[in-house]
C-alpha positions in Angstrom: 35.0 -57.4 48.6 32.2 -55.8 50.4 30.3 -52.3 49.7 32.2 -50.5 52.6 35.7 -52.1 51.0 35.4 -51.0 47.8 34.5 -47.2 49.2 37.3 -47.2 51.7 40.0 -48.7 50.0 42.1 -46.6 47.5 42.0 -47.9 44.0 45.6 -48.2 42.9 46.9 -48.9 39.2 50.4 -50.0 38.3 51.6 -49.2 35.3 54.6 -51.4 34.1 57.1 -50.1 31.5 57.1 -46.1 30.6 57.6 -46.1 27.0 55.3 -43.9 24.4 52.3 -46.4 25.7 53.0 -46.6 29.4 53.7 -43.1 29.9 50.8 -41.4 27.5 48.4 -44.7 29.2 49.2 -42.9 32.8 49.1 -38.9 31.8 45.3 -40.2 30.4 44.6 -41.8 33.1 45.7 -38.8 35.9 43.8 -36.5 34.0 40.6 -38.6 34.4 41.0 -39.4 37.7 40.8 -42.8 37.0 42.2 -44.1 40.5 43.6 -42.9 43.6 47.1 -44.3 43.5 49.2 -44.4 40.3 52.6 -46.3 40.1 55.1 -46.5 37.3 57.6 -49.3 37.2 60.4 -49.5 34.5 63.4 -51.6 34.6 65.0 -48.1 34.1 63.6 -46.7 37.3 65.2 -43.4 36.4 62.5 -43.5 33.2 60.0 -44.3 36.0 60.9 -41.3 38.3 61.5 -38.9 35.5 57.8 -39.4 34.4 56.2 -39.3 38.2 58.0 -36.1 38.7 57.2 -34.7 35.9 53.1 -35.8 36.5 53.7 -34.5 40.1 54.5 -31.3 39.4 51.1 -31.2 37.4 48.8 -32.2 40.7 48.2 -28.6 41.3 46.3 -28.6 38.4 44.3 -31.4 38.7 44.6 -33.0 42.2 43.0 -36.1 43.9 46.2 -38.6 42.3 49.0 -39.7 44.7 51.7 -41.1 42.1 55.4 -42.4 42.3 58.1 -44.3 40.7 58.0 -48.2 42.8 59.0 -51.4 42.2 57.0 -54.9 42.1 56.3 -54.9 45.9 53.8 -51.9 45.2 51.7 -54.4 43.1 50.7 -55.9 46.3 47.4 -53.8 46.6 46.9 -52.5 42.7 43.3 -53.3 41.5 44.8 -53.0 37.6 48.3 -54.1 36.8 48.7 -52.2 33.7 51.7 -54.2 31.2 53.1 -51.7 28.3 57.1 -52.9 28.6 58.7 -54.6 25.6 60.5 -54.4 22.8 58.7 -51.4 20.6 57.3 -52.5 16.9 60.0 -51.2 14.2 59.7 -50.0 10.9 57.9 -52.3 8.5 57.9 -55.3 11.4 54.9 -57.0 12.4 53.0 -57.6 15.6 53.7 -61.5 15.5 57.3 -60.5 14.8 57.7 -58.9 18.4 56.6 -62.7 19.6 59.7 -64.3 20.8 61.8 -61.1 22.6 58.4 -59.8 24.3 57.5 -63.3 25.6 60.9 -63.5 27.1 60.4 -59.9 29.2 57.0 -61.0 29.6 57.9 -64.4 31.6 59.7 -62.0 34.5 57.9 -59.6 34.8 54.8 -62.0 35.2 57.0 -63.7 37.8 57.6 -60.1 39.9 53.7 -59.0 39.8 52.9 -62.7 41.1 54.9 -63.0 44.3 53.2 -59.9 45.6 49.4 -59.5 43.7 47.1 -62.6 43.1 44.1 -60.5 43.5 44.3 -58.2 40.6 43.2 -57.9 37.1 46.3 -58.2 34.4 45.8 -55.5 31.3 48.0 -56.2 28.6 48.7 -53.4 25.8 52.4 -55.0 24.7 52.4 -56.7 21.3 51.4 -58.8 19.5 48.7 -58.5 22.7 46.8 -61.5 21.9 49.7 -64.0 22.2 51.2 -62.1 25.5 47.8 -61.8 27.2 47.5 -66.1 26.9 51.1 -65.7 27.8 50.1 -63.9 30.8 47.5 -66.0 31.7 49.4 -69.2 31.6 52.3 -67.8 33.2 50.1 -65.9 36.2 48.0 -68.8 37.0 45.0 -66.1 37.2 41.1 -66.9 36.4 41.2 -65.8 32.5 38.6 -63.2 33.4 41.2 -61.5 35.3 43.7 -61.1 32.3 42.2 -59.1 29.4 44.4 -57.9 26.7 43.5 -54.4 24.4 42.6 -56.3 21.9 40.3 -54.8 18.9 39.5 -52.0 20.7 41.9 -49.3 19.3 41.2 -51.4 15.9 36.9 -51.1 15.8 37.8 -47.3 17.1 39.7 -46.8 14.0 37.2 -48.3 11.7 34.3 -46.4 13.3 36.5 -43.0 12.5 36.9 -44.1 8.8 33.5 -44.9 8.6 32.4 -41.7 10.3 34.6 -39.3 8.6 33.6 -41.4 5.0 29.7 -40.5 6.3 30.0 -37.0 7.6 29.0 -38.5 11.2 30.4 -38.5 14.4 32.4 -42.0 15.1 30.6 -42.3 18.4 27.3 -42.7 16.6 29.0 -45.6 14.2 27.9 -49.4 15.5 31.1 -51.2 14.0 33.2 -53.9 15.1 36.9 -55.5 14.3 37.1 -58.9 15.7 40.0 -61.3 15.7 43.8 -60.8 16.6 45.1 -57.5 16.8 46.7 -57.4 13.5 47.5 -58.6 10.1 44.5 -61.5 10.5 41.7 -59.2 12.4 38.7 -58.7 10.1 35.3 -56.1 10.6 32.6 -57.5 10.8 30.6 -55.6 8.2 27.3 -57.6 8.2 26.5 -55.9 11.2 27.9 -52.8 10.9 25.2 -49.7 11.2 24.2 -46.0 12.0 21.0 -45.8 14.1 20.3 -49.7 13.1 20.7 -48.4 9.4 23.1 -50.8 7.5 26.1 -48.7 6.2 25.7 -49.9 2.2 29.0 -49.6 1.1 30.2 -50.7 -1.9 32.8 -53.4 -2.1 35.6 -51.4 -3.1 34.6 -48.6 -0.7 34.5 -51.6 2.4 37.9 -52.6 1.3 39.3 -49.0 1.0 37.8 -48.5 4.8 39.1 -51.5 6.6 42.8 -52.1 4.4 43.3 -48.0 5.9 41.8 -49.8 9.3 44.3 -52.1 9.4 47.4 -51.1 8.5 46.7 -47.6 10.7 49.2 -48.4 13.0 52.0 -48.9 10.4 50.9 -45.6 8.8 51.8 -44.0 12.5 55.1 -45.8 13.0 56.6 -45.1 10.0 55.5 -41.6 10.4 56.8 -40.8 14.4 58.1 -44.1 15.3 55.1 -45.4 17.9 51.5 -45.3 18.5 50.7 -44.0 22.1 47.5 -41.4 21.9 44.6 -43.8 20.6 45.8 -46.7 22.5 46.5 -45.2 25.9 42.7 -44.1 25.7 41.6 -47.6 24.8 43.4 -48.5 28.1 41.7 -45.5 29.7 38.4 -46.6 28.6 39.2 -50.5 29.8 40.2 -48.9 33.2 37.2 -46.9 34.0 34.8 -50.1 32.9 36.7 -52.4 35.5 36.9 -49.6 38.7 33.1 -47.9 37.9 32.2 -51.7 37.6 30.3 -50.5 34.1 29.5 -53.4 32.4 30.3 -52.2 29.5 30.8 -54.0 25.8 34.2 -54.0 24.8 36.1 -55.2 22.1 38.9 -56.8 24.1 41.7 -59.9 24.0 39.8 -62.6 25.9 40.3 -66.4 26.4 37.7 -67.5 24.3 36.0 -71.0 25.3 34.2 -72.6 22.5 33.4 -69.5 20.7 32.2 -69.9 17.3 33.7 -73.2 17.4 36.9 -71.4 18.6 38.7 -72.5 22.0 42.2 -71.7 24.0 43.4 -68.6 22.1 42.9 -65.4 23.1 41.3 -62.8 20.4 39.6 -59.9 20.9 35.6 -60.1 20.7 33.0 -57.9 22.2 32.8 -59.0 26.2 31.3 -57.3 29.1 33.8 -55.7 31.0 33.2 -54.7 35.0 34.8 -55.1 38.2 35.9 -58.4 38.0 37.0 -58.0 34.7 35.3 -60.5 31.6 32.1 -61.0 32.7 31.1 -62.8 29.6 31.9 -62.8 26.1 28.9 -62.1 22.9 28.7 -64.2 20.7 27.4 -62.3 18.0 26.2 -63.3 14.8 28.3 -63.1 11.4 28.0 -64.7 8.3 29.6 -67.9 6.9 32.9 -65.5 5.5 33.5 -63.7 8.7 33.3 -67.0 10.5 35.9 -68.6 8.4 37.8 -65.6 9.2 37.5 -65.4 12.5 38.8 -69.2 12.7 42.0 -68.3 10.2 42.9 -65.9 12.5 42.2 -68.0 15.7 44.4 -71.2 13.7 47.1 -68.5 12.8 47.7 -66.9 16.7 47.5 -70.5 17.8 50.2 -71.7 15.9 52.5 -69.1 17.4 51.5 -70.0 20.6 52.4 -73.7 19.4 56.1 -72.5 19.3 56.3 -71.0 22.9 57.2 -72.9 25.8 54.6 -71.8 28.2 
C-alpha cells in the first residue's frame, strides 16, 4: 500500500458477533475514533442492527464514524476483522472447555470472511483465544502475522492493577508481564517485573496472592454479572489503534510462536511488536529456568488440544 493509499482510503473494521465483547469492543472503539467505517455482523442480524442504531443515534455526539449492521461481503475492504462470536464461558467452565463448540462456529465463519477479504488482519477475542487464533490461522490460509489473538494482554493489565493498587502506584507505571495461554496455564513473569527498573520485592506469599487474584479475575467477573466485556474490549481497542496508527508498539498478544524458547506451532501470547501489518516480530525475553519450564507446560498443554481438532 502506498503513502497516498493509506491517506485516501477509509479504514474499515468489522466486528463479528455482538455479544457483551463485540458490542462493548465497538462502542470503545466509536468513541476513540479508531476507524472510519464500523460494521457489526451477527448471525442474529436483528442483534447487529439493534446495536448500529443504537451507536447511530450517538454520532451527533461524537461524529467522524459511518457504522451499520452487514453481512460477510462488507469484509471485502475491512483492514481489521474483529472475531468476538461464540459460545460465552458459563459459570465455573473453563476457557479450554469452550474448545470444541467455538471451533465449530469458528470453521464458518473463517470460511465467510475468506471468500471476500484475503488482505486483512484477523483479531481474535473468542475463547479459549489461543487455540481459535491457530484455528484461524489454519483455517484462513493467512501469513501468521496477520492473525493475532488477545492473548495476555487483558491478563498482564490485570496483574499490573494488582500490583499497582498493592504499591499505591498507578498501573501504567508497573513494568509486568503474563505470558503463556490465556488461562488456567498462563504464568507472570516475575523475574522481570519492575517500577522505574526497581524490582518489585515481593514476598512469596504476597507474589502468589497477586497473580492466583490475576488469574482467576475473569471467573471472579462471571460469576458476579455473567461476562467480561469492559477490560477486554479496551485490550482490543488498544490492539486496533497499534495496527491502523502503525505504532509499533509491545504487546502482549496470541502469536504463532516459531522456535521460541524452544517452543514452535502453538499460538500463546508473548510480548510482540504490533503495527500495520500486524506481528512484526516477537521478544524473546529473558526468564529464568522456572518460568521457562512453565512457559513450555503451557505451550505442551494448548498443543495437545489442538492435537484433538481436525484442522
Amino acid at each position: 500500500m502506498t503513502v497516498s493509499e493509506s491517506v485516501s482510503k477509509p479504514h474499515r473494521v468489522v466486528v463479528i458477533g455482538t455479544g457483551a465483547v463485540g458490542s462493548t469492543t465497538a462502542y470503545t472503539l466509536l468513541l476513540h475514533k479508531r476507524m472510519s467505517e464500523l460494521v457489526f455482523i451477527d448471525a442474529n442480524h436483528n442483534k447487529a442492527l439493534g446495536e448500529a442504531l443504537d451507536m447511530n443515534h450517538g454520532l451527533p455526539f461524537v461524529g467522524g464514524v459511518k457504522l451499520w449492521a452487514g453481512d460477510y461481503s462488507d469484509c471485502k475492504d475491512a483492514d481489521i476483522i474483529i472475531i468476538a462470536a461464540g459460545s460465552n464461558q458459563r459459570p465455573g467452565e473453563t476457557r479450554i472447555d469452550l474448545l470444541n463448540r467455538n471451533s465449530a462456529i469458528f470453521e464458518d465463519i473463517i470460511s465467510n470472511i475468506t471468500k471476500y477479504n484475503n488482505s486483512g488482519i484477523l483479531l481474535i477475542a473468542t475463547n479459549p483465544v489461543d487455540i481459535l487464533s491457530y484455528v484461524s490461522w489454519k483455517k484462513s490460509g493467512w501469513p501468521s502475522n496477520r492473525v493475532i489473538g488477545s492473548g495476555t494482554l487483558l491478563d498482564s493489565a490485570r496483574f499490573r492493577y494488582l500490583i499497582g493498587k498493592e504499591k499505591g502506584i498507578d498501573p501504567r507505571s508497573i513494568h509486568a508481564h503474563i505470558i503463556g495461554e490465556h488461562g488456567d496455564s498462563e504464568l507472570p513473569v516475575w523475574s522481570l517485573s519492575n517500577i522505574a527498573g526497581a524490582p518489585l520485592n515481593f514476598e512469596e506469599d504476597k507474589q502468589k496472592e497477586i497473580f492466583e487474584n490475576t488469574k482467576n479475575a475473569a471467573y471472579e467477573i462471571i460469576n458476579a454479572k455473567g461476562s467480561t466485556s469492559y477490560a477486554i474490549a479496551l485490550a482490543l481497542d488498544r490492539i486496533v489503534a497499534a495496527i491502523l496508527q502503525n505504532e509499533h508498539a509491545v504487546l502482549n498478544v496470541s502469536s504463532l510462536l516459531e522456535d521460541y524458547h524452544g517452543i514452535s506451532d502453538v499460538y500463546l501470547g508473548v510480548p510482540a511488536i504490533v503495527g500495520r501489518d500486524g506481528i512484526q516480530a516477537k521478544l524473546p525475553i529473558p526468564m529464568n529456568e522456572h518460568e521457562e519450564e512453565l512457559l513450555r507446560a503451557s505451550a505442551t498443554k494448548l498443543k495437545d488440544q489442538i492435537a484433538q481438532l481436525d484442522i
